[in-house]
C-alpha positions as CSV (number, residue, x, y, z in Angstrom):
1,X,160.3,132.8,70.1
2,X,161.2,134.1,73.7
3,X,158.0,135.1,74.0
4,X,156.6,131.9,73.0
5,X,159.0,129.7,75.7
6,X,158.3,131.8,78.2
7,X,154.3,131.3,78.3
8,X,155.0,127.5,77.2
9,X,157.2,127.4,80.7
10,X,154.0,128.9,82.4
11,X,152.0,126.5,81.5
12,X,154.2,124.0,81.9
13,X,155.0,125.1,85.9
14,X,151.4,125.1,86.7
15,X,150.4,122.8,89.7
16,X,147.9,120.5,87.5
17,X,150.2,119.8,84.7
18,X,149.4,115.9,84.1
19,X,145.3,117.1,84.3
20,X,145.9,119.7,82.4
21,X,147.6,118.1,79.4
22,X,145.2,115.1,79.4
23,X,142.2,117.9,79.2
24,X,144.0,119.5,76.5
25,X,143.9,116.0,74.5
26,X,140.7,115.5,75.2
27,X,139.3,116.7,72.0
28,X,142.0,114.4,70.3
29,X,140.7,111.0,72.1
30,X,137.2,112.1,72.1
31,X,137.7,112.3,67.7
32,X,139.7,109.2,67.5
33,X,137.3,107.3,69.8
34,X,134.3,108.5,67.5
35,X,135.8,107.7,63.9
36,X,137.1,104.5,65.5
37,X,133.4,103.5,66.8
38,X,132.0,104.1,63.4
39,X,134.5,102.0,61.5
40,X,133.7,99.2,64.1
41,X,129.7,100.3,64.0
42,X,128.0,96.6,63.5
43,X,130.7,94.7,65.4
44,X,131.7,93.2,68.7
45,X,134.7,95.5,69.4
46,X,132.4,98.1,71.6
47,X,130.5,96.9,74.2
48,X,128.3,99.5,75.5
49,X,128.4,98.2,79.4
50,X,131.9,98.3,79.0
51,X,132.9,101.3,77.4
52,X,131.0,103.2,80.0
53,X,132.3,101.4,82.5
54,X,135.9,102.5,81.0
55,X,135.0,106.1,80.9
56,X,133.6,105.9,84.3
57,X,136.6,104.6,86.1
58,X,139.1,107.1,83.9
59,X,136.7,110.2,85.2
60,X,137.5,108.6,88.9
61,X,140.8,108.2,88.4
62,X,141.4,112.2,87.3
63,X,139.7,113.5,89.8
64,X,141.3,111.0,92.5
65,X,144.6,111.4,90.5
66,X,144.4,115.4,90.6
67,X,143.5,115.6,94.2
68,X,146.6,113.2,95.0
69,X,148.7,115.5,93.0
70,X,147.3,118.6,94.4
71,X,147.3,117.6,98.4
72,X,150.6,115.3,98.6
73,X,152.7,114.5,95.2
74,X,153.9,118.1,94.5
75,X,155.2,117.9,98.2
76,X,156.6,115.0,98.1
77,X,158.5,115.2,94.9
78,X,159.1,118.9,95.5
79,X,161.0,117.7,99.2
80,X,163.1,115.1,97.0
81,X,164.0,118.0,94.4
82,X,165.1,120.3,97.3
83,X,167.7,117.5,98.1
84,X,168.9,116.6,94.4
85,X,172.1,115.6,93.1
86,X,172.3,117.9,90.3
87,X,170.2,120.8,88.8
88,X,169.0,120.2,85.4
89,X,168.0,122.6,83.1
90,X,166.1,121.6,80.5
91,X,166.7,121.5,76.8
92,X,166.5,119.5,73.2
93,X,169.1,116.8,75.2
94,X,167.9,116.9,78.5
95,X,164.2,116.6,77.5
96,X,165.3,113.7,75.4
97,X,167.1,112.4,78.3
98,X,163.5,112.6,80.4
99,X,162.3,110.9,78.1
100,X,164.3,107.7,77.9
101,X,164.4,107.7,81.7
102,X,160.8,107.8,82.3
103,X,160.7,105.5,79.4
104,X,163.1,103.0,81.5
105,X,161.6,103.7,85.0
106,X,157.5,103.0,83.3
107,X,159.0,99.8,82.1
108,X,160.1,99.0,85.4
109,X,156.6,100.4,87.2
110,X,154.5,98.2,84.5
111,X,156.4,95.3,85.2
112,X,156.3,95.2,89.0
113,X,152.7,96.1,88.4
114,X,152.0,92.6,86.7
115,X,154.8,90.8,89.6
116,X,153.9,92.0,92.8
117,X,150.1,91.8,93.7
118,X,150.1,95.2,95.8
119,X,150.8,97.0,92.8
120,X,148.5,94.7,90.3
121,X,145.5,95.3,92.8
122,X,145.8,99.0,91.6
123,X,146.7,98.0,88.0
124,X,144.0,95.1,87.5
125,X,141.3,97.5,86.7
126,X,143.0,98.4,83.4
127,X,142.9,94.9,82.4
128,X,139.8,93.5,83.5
129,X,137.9,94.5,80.1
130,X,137.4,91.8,77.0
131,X,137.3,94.5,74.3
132,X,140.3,96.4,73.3
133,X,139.2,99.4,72.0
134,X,140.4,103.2,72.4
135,X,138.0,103.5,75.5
136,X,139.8,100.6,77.5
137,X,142.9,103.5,77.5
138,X,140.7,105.6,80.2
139,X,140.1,102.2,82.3
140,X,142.5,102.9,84.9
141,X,142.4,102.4,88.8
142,X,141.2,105.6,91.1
143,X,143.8,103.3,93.4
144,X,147.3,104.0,91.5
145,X,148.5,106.4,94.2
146,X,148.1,103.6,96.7
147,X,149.7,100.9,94.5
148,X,152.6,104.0,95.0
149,X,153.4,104.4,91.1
150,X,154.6,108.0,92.0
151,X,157.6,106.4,93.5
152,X,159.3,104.6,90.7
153,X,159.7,108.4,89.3
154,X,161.5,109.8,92.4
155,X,165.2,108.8,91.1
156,X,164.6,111.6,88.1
157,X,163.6,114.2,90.3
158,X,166.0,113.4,92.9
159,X,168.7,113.0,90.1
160,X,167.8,116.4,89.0
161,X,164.8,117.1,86.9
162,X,162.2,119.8,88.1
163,X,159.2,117.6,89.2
164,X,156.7,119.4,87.1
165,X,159.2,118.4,83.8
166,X,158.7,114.7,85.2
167,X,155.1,115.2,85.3
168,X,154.7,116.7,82.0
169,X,156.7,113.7,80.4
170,X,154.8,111.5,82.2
171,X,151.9,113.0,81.1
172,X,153.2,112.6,77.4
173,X,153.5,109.0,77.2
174,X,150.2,108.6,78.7
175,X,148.7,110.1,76.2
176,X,150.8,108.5,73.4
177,X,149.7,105.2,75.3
178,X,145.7,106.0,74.2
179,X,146.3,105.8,70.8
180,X,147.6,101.8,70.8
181,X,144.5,100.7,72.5
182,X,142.8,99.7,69.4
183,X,142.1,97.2,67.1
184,X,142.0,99.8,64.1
185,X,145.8,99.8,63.1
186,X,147.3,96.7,61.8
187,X,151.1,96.3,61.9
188,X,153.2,98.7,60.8
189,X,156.7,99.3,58.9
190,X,159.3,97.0,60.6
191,X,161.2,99.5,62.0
192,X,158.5,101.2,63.9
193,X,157.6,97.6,65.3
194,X,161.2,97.5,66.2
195,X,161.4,100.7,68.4
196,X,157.7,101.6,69.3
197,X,155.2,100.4,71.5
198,X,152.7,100.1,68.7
199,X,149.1,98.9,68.9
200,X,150.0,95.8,67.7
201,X,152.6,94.9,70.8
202,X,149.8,96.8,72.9
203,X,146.9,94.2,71.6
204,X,149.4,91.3,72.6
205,X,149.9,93.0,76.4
206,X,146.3,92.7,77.0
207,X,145.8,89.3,76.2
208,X,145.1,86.5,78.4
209,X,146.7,84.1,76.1
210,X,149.5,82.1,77.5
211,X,151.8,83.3,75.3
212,X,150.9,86.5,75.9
213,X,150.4,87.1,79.4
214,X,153.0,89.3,81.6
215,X,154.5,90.7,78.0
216,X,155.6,94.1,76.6
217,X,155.6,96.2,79.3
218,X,156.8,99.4,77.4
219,X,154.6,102.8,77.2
220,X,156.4,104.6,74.0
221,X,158.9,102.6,73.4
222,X,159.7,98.8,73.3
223,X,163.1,98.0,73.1
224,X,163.4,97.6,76.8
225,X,161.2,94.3,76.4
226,X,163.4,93.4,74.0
227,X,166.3,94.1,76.2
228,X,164.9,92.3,79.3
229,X,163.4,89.3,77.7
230,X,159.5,90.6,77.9
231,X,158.6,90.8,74.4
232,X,156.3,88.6,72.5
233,X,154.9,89.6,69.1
234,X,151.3,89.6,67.8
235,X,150.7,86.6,66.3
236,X,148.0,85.9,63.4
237,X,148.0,82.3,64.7
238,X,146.7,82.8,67.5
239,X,144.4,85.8,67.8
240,X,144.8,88.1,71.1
241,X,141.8,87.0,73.7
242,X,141.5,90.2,75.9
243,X,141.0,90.5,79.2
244,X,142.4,88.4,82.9
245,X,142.5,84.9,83.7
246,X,139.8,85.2,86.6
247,X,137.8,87.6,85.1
248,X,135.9,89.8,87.2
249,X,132.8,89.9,85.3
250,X,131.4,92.8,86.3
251,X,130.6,96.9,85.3
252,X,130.4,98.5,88.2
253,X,133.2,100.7,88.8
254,X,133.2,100.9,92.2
255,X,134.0,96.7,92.7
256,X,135.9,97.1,89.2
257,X,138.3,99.7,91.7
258,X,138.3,97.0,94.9
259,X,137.5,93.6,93.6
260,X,141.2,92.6,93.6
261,X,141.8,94.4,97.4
262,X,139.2,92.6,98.6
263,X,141.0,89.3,97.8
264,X,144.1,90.4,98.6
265,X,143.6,91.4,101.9
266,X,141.2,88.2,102.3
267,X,144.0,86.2,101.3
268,X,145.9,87.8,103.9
269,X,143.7,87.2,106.6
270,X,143.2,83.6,106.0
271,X,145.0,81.8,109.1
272,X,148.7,81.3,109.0
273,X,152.4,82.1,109.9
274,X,152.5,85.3,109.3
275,X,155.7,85.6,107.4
276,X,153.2,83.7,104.7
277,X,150.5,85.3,105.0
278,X,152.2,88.9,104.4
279,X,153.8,87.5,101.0
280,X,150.4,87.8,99.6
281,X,151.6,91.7,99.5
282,X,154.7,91.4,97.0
283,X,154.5,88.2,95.5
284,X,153.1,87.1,91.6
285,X,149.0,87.1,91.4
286,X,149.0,83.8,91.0
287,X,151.0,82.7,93.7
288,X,149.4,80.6,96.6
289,X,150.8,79.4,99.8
290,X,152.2,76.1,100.4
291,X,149.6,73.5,101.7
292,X,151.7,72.9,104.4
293,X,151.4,76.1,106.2
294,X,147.8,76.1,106.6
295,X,147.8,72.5,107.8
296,X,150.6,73.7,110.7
297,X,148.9,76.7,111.6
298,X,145.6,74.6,112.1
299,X,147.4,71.9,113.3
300,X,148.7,74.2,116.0
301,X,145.9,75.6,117.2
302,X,144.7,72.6,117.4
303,X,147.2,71.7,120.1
304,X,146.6,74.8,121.8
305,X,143.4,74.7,121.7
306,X,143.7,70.9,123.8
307,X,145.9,72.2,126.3
């Protein structure tokens, strides 16, 4: 058993541990992504466009992701560590305590990744598809270490957990999060709908249905949605319509990665005070800037302009 923790602690200190764990699950989502396209065979679930599309920008994404790690993140976290509170080793409680707290501090990341437009112009990619499937799981944004995920994790390693133990967790509930982006699993028993993030709350997070939109935010868990008013449930009333309200319509993965930064920083531009035009940066998607201080700004250099 010694033997065995010591090669497990190894592995687990190794530079590329996020990578490396998502590689070992590969065979795992590459099965459940098979058996789940033959049950669907026939139907509308897989779009072939847009499954590829999926896979494309998730093979971007690791090998943007790994390079991020490789060059800057294990510095970065490994300068924070160097200056932490406590030292925690790790055991059955600890590792349960990493858990809840990179449980609580994803929540937190998701959310501000729907609220502030900076972050969403990373996080949009993931929910620009209109099929929810187990390939929309590897749809994610070569532009996450812009957005600056990595930085809602820095009071865990600061607080006292090696780095590469806040990876590896991380790296757990990503992988958890592949298996609820389907349409295969129905409900399940009460209690697990109580506790879990479960396929069915996951189907509900990706729709653009009103009643849906901006809702469970939680990777393995779901009780902080509950806790902080962000849960709605799956309702059979009103089926989940996947996808964004201005869809991008589009498979490239290259504008799938920069559609949303090109607005934003075209939003940005567009003439005005500045202290408006920079809340295009951290405010809601949706949000807009009053009439008003467009007309001023023009109004302005009108004035200037007769002078």
């Amino acid at each position: 058993m010694q033997e065995l923790m010591t090669q497990l602690n190894t592995l687990l200190t190794s530079v590329d541990v996020k990578e490396w764990l998502l590689v070992l699950m590969t065979p795992f989502f590459v099965a459940a992504l098979a058996m789940e396209w033959l049950h669907f065979r026939g139907t509308n679930i897989f779009l072939f466009k847009d499954s590829f599309a999926s896979v494309s920008l998730g093979g971007i994404y690791l090998v943007i992701e790994a390079l991020f790690q490789a060059l800057l993140l294990v510095h970065i976290y490994g300068f924070v560590y160097e200056h932490r509170l406590l030292t925690i080793e790790i055991n059955a409680w600890t590792f349960l305590a990493l858990f809840v707290g990179l449980e609580f501090f994803y929540y937190w990341f998701h959310r501000a990744s729907h609220r502030v437009r900076w972050l969403w112009a990373a996080h949009v990619a993931h929910h620009a598809s209109e099929h929810m499937n187990f390939t929309t799981a590897s749809r994610q944004s070569a532009l996450y270490f812009v957005g600056g995920y990595w930085v809602f994790y820095i009071p865990l390693v600061w607080l006292g957990f090696e780095p590469i133990w806040v990876l590896f967790m991380y790296s757990l509930n990503l992988a958890y999060q592949f298996f609820i982006h389907t349409q295969w699993v129905p409900k399940l028993h009460p209690v697990i709908e109580f506790i879990f993030d479960t396929p069915s709350h996951h189907r509900a997070h990706h729709g653009r249905n009103e009643r849906y939109i901006d809702k469970n935010y939680g990777g393995v868990l779901i009780i902080f949605d509950r806790m902080f008013g962000t849960f709605s449930e799956e309702s059979e009333e009103e089926p989940v319509v996947y996808g964004i309200t201005r869809q991008v319509k589009s498979f490239n993965p290259l504008w799938l990665n920069l559609h949303e930064w090109v607005d934003l920083f075209r939003d940005v531009s567009k003439p005005g005070p500045l202290s408006q035009r920079l809340k295009h940066l951290w405010m809601p998607p949706e949000w807009e800037r009053p009439a008003e201080s467009e007309s001023v700004s023009t109004e302005r250099g009108d004035k200037m302009g007769a002078q």
